[in-house]
C-alpha positions in Angstrom: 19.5 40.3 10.5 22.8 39.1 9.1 24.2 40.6 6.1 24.4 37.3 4.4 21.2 36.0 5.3 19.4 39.2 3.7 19.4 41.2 0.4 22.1 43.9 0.2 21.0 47.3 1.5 21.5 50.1 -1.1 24.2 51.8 0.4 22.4 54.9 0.6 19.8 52.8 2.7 22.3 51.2 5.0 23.8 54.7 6.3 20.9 55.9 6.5 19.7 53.5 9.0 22.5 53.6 10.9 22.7 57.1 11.2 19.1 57.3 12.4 20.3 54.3 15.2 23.2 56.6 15.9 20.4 59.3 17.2 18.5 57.1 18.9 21.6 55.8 20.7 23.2 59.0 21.6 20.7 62.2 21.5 17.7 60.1 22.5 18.9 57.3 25.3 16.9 54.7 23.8 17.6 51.8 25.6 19.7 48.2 24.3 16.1 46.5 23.7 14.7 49.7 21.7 18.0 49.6 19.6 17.9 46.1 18.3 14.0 46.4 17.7 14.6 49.2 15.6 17.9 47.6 13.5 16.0 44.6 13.0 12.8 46.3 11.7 14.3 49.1 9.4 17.1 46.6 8.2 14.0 44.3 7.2 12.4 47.2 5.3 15.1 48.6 3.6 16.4 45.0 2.8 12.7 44.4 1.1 12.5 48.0 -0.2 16.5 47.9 -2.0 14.8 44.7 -3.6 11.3 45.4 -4.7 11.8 49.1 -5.7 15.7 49.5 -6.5 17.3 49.5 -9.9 19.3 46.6 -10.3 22.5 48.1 -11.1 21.8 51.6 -8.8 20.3 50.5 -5.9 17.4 52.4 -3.9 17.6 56.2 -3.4 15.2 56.5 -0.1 13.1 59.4 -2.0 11.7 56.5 -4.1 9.8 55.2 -1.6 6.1 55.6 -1.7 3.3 55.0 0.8 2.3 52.3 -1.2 5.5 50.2 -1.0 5.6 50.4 2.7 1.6 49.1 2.9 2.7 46.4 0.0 5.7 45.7 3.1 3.2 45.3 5.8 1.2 42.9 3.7 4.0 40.6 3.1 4.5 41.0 7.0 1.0 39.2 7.5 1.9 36.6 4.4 4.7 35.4 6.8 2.5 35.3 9.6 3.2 38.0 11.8 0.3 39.6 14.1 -1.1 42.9 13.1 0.7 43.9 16.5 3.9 42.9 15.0 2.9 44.6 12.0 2.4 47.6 13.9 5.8 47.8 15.8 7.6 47.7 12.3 5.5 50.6 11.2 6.1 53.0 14.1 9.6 52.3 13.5 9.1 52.8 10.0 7.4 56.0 10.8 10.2 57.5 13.6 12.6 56.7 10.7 10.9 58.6 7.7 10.1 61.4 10.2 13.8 62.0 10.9 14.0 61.6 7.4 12.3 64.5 6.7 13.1 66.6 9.1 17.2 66.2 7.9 15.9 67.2 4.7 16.5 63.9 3.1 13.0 63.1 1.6 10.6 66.0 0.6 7.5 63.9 1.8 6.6 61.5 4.3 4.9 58.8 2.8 5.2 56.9 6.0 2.7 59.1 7.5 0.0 58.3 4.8 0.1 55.0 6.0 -2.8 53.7 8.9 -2.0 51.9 11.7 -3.7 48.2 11.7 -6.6 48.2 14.2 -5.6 46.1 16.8 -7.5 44.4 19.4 -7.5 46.4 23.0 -6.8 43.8 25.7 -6.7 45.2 29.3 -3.7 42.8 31.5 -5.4 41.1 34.3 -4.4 42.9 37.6 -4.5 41.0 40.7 -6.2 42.3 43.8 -4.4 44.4 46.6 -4.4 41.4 48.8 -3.5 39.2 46.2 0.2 41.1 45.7 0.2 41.6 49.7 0.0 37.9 50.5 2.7 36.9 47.5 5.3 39.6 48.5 4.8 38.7 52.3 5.3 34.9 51.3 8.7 34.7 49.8 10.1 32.1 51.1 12.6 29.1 50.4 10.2 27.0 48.4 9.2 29.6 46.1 12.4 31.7 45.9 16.2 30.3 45.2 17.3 33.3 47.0 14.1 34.6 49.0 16.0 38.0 50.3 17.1 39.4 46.6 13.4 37.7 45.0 11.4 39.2 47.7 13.1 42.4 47.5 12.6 42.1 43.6 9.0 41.9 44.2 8.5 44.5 46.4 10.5 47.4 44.4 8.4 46.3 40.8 5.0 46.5 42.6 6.1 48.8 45.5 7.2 51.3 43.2 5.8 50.2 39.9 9.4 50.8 37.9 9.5 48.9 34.6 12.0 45.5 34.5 15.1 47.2 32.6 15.2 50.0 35.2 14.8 48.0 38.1 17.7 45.3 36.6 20.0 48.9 36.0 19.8 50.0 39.8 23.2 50.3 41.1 23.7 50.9 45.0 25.0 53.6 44.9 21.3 55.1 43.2 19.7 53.3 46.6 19.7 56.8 48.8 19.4 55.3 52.7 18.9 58.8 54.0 16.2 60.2 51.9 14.3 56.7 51.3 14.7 57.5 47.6 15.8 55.4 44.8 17.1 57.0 41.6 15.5 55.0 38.5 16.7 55.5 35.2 13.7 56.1 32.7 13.0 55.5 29.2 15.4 58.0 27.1 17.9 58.3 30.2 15.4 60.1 31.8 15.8 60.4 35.6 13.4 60.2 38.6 14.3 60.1 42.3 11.2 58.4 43.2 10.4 58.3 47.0 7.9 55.8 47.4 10.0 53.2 48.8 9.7 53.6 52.4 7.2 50.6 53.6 9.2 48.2 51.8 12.5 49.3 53.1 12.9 46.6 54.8 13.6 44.0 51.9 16.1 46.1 50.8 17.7 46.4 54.5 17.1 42.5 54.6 18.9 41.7 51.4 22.0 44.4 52.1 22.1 45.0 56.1 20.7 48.3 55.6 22.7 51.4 54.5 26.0 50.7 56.2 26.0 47.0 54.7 25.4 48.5 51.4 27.4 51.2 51.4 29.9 48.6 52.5 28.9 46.6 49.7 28.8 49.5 47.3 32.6 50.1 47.6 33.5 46.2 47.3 31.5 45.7 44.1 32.8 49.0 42.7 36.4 47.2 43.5 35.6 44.8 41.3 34.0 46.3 38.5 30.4 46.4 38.7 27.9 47.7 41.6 24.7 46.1 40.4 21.8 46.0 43.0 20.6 42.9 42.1 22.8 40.0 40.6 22.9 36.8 39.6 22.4 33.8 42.2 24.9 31.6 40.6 27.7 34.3 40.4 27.2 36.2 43.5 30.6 36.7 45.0 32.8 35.6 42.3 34.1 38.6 41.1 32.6 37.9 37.6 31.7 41.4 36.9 30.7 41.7 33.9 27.8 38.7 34.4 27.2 39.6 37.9 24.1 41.7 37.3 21.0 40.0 36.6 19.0 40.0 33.6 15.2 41.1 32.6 15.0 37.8 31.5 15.9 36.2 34.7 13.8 38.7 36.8 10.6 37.1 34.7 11.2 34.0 35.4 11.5 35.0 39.3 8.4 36.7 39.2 6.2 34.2 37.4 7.2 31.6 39.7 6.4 32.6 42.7 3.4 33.9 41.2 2.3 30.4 40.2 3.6 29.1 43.3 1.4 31.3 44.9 -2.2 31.2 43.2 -1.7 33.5 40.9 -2.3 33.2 37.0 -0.1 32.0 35.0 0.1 35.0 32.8 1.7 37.2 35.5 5.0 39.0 34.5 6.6 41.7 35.9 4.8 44.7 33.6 1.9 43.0 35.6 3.3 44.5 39.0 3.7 47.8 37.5 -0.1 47.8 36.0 -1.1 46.2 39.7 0.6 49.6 41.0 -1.0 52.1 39.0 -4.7 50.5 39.1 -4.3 49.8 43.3 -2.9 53.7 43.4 -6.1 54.7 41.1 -8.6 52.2 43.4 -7.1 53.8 46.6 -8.4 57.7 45.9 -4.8 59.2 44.1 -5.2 61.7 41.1 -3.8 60.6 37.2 -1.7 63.4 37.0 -0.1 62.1 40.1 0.2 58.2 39.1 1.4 59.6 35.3 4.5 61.3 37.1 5.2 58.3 39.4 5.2 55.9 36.1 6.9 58.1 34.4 4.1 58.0 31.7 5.1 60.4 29.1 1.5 60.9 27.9 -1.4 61.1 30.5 -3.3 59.3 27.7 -1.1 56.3 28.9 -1.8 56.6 32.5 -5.7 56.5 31.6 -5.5 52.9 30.6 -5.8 52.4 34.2 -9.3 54.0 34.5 -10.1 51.7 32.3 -8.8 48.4 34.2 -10.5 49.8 37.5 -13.6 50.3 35.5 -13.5 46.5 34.1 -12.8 44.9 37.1 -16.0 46.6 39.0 -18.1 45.5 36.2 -16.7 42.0 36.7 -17.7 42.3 40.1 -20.8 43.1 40.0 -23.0 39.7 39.1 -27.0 39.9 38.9 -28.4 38.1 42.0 -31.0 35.7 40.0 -32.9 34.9 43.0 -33.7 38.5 43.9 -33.6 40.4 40.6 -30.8 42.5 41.8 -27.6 43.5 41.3 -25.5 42.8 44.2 -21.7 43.2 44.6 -19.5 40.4 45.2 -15.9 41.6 46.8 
């Protein structure tokens, strides 16, 4: 939000958000996407707040905020037309903000924390079926993929490992580790997994970079020229374009929801799909929470037990009542 598109933040207001972005930034690793969802939803609050609340003349001390100003916030949220799930993002952010607030002695009360979260509807992602992911990854091929080496490979590291789309689009070579078939993945808040469950889809790695030699090789040309991305851009592969070399989460959906369509698959797929697919196909094939939490990288187990919950709604989906017979009978 651009200062002269919005009401002037109270002074008072602005450092205050921009210290808190400062935290996020460099004691808590949140990454680019978290950063600009937070600045535009606290800038929009304290824009609205300096406005509603503040003096005129004075501006908006931040211990003048009540709970009831931020619900009287959300409401004008809905007046625009935003979801209650958009409604809810600005809150949490809302929330982290008046909680570090608090906690830097900068408000006596929360009143962020009197405020309830809008009940929103729980929709579980369709997941396709184990044979459903084999048959797309093992059919990358010229007309489904502009570059079927790097899109295959793309495939098979977001469903063969289930990492999210910004941490597959921020491995470097040099975290591919030939030797130990382990890749190093950079989680949410910087934090770091060497996750080793990579080896049956070495190969579309070894495909794309001629196996460790060619990427080491690789590895020390890119680093030559400025950036050592693992997987980069079609159109300025080779170019020495550094700084636009490495492709985007943006471009990596696209990718991914065309061959998907191109291959039977719904139109809603997106690559957060091949990460669910991984977890519920892990769950369906006999492996522990505690063990599919760690390889996510769920902070929460709570999170991981989503996927009971897809596993759950798929076999009542497959079970259909056999009219003829009276029975229930199972269709695979």
């Amino acid at each position: 939000m651009s200062a002269s598109a919005a009401p002037a933040i109270a002074s008072s207001l602005q450092e205050l958000v921009a210290g808190y972005l400062r935290v996020l930034a460099n004691e808590r690793g949140a990454s680019p996407h978290t950063l600009r969802a937070y600045q535009r939803e606290l800038e929009g609050f304290a824009a609205w707040a300096s406005k509603q609340v503040g003096e005129p003349d004075s501006g908006l001390s931040v211990d003048r905020i009540e709970h009831t100003h931020i619900r009287a916030y959300l409401g004008t949220l809905y007046e625009r037309g935003l979801s209650k799930a958009s409604a809810a993002r600005a809150l949490a952010a809302i929330r982290s903000w008046f909680r570090w607030l608090a906690l830097g002695g900068h408000i006596e009360q929360n009143a962020a924390r009197l405020v309830a979260t809008p009940k929103l509807p729980r929709h579980l992602p369709r997941v396709p079926s184990i044979e459903q992911m084999n048959r797309v990854v093992d059919s990358v091929r010229d007309d489904a993929a502009s570059w079927p080496a790097r899109d295959r490979a793309i495939l098979e590291m977001l469903y063969g490992c289930g990492i999210r789309n910004a941490e597959l689009t921020g491995l470097n070579l040099e975290d591919i580790h030939w030797a130990n078939e382990a890749v190093l993945v950079r989680g949410k808040g910087q934090r770091n997994s060497a996750t080793f469950r990579w080896a049956t889809r070495r190969a579309g790695l070894a495909r794309l970079y001629g196996g460790a030699s060619g990427a080491a090789g690789r590895c020390r040309r890119e680093n030559a020229a400025g950036t050592a991305a693992l997987f980069v851009n079609l159109q300025l592969r080779g170019l020495g374009k550094a700084a636009q070399a490495r492709l985007t989460t943006r471009s990596v959906g696209r990718i991914v929801k065309r061959i998907a369509i191109l291959r039977g698959l719904s139109s809603d797929v997106h690559p957060h799909t091949l990460r669910h697919a991984f977890g519920t196909h892990l769950l369906e094939e006999g492996a522990d929470l505690r063990s599919i939490q760690e390889l996510l990288g769920h902070e929460r187990l709570s999170t991981t037990q989503r996927y009971t919950q897809l596993t759950t709604a798929q076999l009542n989906a497959s079970l259909r009542p056999d009219a003829s017979a009276g029975k229930v009978s199972y269709s695979a």
